[in-house]
C-alpha positions in Angstrom: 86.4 77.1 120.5 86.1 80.7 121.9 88.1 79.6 125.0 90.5 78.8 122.9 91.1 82.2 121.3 90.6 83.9 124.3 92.6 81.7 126.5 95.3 82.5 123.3 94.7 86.1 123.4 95.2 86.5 127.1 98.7 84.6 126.8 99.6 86.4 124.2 99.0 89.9 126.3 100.5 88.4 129.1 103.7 86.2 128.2 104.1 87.2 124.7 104.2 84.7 121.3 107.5 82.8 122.5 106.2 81.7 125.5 102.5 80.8 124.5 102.5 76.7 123.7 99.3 74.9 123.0 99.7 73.1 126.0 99.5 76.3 128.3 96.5 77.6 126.2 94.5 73.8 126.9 95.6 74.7 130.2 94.3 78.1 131.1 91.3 77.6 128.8 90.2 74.5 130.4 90.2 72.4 127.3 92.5 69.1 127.1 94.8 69.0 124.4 93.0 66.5 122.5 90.7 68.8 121.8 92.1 71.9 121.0 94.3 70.0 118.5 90.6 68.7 116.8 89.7 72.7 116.2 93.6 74.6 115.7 96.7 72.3 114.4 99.2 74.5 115.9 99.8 77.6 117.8 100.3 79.3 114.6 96.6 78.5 114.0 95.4 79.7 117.0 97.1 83.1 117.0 95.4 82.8 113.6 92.3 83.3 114.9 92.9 85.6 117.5 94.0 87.9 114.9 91.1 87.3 112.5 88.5 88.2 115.6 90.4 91.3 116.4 90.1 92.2 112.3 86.6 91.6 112.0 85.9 93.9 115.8 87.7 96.5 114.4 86.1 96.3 111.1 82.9 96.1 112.7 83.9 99.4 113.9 85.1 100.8 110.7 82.0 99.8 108.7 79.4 101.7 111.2 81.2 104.7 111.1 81.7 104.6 107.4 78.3 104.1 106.5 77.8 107.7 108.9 80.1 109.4 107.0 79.3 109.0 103.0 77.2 112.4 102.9 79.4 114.5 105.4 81.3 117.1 104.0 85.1 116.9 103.9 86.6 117.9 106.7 84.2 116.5 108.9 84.4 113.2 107.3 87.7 112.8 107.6 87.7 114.5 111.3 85.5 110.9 111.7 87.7 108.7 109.4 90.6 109.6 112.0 88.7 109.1 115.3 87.3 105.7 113.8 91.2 104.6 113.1 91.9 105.8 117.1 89.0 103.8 118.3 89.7 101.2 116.7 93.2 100.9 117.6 91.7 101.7 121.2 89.6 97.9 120.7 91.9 96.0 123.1 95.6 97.9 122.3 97.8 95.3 124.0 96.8 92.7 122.0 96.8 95.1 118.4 100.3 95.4 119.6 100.9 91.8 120.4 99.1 90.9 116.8 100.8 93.7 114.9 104.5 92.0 116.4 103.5 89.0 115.8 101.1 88.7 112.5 104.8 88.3 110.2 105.3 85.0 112.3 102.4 83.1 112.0 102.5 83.6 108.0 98.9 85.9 108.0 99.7 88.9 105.7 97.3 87.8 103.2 94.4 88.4 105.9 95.9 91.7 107.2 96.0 92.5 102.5 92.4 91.7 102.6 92.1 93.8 105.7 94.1 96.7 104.4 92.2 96.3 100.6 88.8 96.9 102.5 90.0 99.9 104.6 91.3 101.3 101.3 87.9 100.4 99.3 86.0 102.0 101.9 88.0 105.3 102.1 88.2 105.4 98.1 84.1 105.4 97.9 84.1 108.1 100.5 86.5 109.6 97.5 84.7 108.7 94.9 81.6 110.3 96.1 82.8 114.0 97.2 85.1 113.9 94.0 83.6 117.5 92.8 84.9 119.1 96.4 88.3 117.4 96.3 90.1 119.0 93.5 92.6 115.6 93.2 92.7 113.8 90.1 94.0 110.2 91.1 91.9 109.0 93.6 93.7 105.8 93.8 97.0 107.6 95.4 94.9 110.4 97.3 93.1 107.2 99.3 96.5 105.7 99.4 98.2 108.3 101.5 95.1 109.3 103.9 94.6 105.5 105.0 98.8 104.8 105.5 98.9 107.7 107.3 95.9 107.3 109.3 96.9 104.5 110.3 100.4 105.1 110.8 99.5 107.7 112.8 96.8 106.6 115.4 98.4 103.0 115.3 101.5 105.2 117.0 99.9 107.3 118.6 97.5 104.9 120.3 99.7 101.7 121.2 103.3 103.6 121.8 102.3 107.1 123.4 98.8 106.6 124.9 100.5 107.8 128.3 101.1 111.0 126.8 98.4 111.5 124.7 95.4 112.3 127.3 91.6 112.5 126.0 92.2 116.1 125.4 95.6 116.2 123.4 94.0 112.9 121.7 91.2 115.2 120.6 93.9 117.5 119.3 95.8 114.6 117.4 92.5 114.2 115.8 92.2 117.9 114.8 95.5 117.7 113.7 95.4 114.4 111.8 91.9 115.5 109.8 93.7 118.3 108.5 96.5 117.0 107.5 94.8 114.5 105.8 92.0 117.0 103.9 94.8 118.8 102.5 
């Protein structure tokens, strides 16, 4: 089954949703088509899966650091909260842009909600617990706005201008991000 969704994953790099069939993924993957079609129904279902192991690598990610975090003070916390979002879009970026093209077509936006609602929940305790040096009354919106625009940001920054942004002007990004995002 993990042929499967890499053989997907590499396709989908390579040639793009359109021209990935589950006949070319038996193919390169080395499985007969019987047999994919006993583990994923469609294409849609494997693509599926790609993007659930890509979630649950970057999430991985995101948990580590988060656990790190909970007693930093503000502005080094969220200094780490950005560089977590820029390492995590840094997991495999052609495919996060393949998957973030692509996740509206095979029907999974509940997955990338539950995704989203953890990234939020995670951000919010980190909130919740420095609420005395924040000065923000309604925590709900303050998590709101630093997670969209964390991850607007590095998801930009990392997938669509990674040419331009060396390690050294990524490092300034992240500056730049954390104190946007503290204030």
């Amino acid at each position: 089954m993990d042929n499967l969704i890499e053989a997907t994953a590499r396709i989908l790099v390579k040639d793009g949703f359109d021209k990935a069939s589950t006949n070319r993924i038996a193919e390169v993957s080395g499985v007969s088509i019987g047999s994919l079609y006993q583990y994923f129904p469609s294409k849609e279902a494997l693509v599926a899966a790609v993007i659930e192991r890509h979630q649950q690598q970057i999430m991985q990610t995101v948990r580590s650091t988060l656990t790190q975090v909970s007693t930093q003070p503000l502005d080094k916390a969220m200094r780490r909260f950005v560089a977590v979002a820029v390492e995590a879009h840094r997991l495999d970026p052609q495919l996060h842009r393949v998957l973030a093209e692509q996740i509206p077509r095979v029907g999974k936006l509940e997955k990338l909600e539950t995704f989203s609602r953890e990234n939020f929940s995670l951000f919010r305790a980190y909130l919740e617990g420095a609420r005395d040096d924040l000065g923000v009354d309604d925590l709900e919106l303050a998590s709101f706005v630093c997670v969209t625009t964390i991850e607007a940001l590095t998801h930009n920054a990392v997938l669509h201008h990674s040419k331009v942004l060396t390690d050294d002007r990524m490092e300034a990004l992240i500056d730049e991000a954390a104190r946007l995002v503290t204030g």
